[in-house]
N, C-alpha and C positions, 0 to 999 in steps of 0.2 A: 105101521108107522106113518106120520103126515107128512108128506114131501114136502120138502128143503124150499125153504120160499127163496124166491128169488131177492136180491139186493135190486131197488130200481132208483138210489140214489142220480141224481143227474154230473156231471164230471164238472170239476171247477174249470171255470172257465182259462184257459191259457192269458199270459201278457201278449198285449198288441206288441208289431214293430217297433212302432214308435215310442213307445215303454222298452222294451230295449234295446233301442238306442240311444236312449236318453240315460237309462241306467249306464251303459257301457261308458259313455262322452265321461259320466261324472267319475266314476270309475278311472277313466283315463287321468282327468284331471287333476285327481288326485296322486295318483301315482304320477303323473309329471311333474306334481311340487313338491312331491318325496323326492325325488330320485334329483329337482334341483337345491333341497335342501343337505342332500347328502354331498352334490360336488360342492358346495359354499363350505361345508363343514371339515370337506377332505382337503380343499383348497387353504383355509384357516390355519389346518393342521400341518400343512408341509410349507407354509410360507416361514421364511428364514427370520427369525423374531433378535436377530445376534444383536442386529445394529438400532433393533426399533428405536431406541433412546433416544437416540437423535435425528429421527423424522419426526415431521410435523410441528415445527417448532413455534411458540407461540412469541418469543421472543429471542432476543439478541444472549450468542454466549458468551459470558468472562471469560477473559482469559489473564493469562499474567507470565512473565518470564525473570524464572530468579536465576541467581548462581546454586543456590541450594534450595533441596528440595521444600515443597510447600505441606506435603502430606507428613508427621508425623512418621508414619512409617519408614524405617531404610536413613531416617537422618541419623542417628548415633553412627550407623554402619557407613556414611556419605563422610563423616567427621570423623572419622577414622581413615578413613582411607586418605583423603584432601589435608589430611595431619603431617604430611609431609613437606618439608620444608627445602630449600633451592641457596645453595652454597656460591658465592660468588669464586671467581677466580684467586683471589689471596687468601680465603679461606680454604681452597683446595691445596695451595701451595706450601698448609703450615704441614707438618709433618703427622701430628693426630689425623688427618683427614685420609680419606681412601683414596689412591690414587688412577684414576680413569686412563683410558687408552691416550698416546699421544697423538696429535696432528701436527705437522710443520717442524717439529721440535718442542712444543709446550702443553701443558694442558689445554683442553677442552674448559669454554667460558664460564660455563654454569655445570654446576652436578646437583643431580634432584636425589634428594633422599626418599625410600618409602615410605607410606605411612605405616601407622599402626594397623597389627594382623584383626580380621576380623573370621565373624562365624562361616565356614565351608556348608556350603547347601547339602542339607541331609540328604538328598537326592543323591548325593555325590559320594559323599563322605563324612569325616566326620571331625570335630578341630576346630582348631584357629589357624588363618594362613594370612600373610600378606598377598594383595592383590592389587592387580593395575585396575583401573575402571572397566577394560575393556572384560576382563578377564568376572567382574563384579557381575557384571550385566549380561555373560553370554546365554545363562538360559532363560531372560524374559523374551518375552514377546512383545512384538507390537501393535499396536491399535490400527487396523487397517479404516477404519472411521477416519480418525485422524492421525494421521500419519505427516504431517508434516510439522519441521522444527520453526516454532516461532521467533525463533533470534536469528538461525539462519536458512532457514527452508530447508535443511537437507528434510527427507524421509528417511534416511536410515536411523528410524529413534525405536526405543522400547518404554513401553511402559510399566513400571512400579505401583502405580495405585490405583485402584478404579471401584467405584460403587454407583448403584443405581437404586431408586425407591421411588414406587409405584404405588398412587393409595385411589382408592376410586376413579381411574383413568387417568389421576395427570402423577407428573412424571420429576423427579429432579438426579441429576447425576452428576460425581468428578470423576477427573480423569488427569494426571501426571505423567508425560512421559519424558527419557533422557534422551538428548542427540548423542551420538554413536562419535556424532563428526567434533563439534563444537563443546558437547560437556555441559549444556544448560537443559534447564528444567524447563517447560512447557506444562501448565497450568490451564485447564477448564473444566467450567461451569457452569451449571443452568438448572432452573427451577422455575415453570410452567408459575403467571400470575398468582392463578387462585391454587398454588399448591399447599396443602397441607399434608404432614404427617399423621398418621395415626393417632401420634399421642394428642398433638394441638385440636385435631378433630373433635377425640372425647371431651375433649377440655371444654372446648365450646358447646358441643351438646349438652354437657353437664351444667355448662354455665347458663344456658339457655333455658334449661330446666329451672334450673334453682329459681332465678329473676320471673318466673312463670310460677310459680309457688307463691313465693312471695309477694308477686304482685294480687293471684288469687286471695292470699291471708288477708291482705290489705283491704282487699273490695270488701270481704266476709264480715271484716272486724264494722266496717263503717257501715254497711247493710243493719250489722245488730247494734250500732249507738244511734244511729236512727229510727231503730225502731224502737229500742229503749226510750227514748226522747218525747216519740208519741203515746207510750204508753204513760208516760209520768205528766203529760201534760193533761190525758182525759184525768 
């Protein structure tokens, strides 16, 4: 048998230091704008987003203070309750009327009647009840953003209404709340200059399109009665 020849290929040459260390550095590099893109991303994630609405505000907010509320919502239920009416003293003293605790010897000057019973918070139970304001209002919350009453600065107010709408970064929100103390309504809002909705958006892209059609039709049409023009003149 011919003996085994030997391999006399020569060894691949090794990387210099300087190759890697130059490898390592990049290496490092990278994994340091990993590892800073991860804290930006964790940081993102755990920043409290409750109140973003209203930072950064690009303008001044409405506001407004009624006796009744402004939103839609909870007004039949406001007008039912505020449905009740206030008996002078000779009205308390005919004999139909109900007769209230004495002071001094006589009636008491005013008697307030309740209003009308309204809906019990499913939460709760279930029915019609009459109810005092305070008694309306006990399980809202209040807007710790805004928290204070514009008629009379208390902060113990709650709010009834709130929405927020968000469409490619900018931003428009209301917000209604009642004072606890005073009984009035507390109204704001605000809508970033170039705010649009979604739908107004489409609207204009579609609109921008169409005017962009049209104007192309137009160029088309006058390109061929010009050249119509030169054909009928040769």
């Amino acid at each position: 048998m011919p003996p085994k020849s030997k391999k006399t290929g020569k060894k691949k040459p090794g990387k210099s230091a300087a190759a890697s260390s130059k490898a390592k550095d990049a290496t490092g590099a990278t994994g340091g704008a990993k590892d800073v893109d991860k804290s930006t991303t964790k940081e993102e994630e755990e920043k409290d987003m409750t109140h973003a609405y209203a930072d950064d505000l690009k303008t001044d907010i409405y506001t407004d203070v009624n006796a009744n509320p402004k939103a839609l919502v909870h007004a039949t239920e406001w007008r039912k309750i505020m449905n009740g009416t206030t008996l002078d003293e000779e009205a308390c003293a005919r004999p139909s009327s109900t007769t209230t605790t004495f002071a001094t010897g006589r009636l008491t000057d005013r008697l307030a009647r309740a209003g009308d019973p309204v809906e019990i918070n499913p939460s709760v139970g279930a029915g019609m009840k009459i109810m005092t304001v305070d008694e309306w209002i006990s399980r809202w919350k209040p807007n710790e953003r805004f928290p204070d009453c514009l008629s009379c600065g208390s902060t113990n107010t709650k709010e009834h209404h709130f929405s927020q709408t968000w469409c490619r970064g900018k931003k428009k929100f209301e917000s209604e709340t009642i004072c606890c103390e005073c009984h009035m309504w507390s109204w704001r809002s605000y809508a970033d200059p170039d705010f649009l909705s979604p739908e107004e958006y489409d609207k204009l892209k579609w609109e921008k399109m169409v005017q962009e059609n049209a104007t192309r039709l137009k160029d088309a049409r006058v390109e061929d009665a010009a050249a119509e023009s030169v054909a009928a003149a040769a």
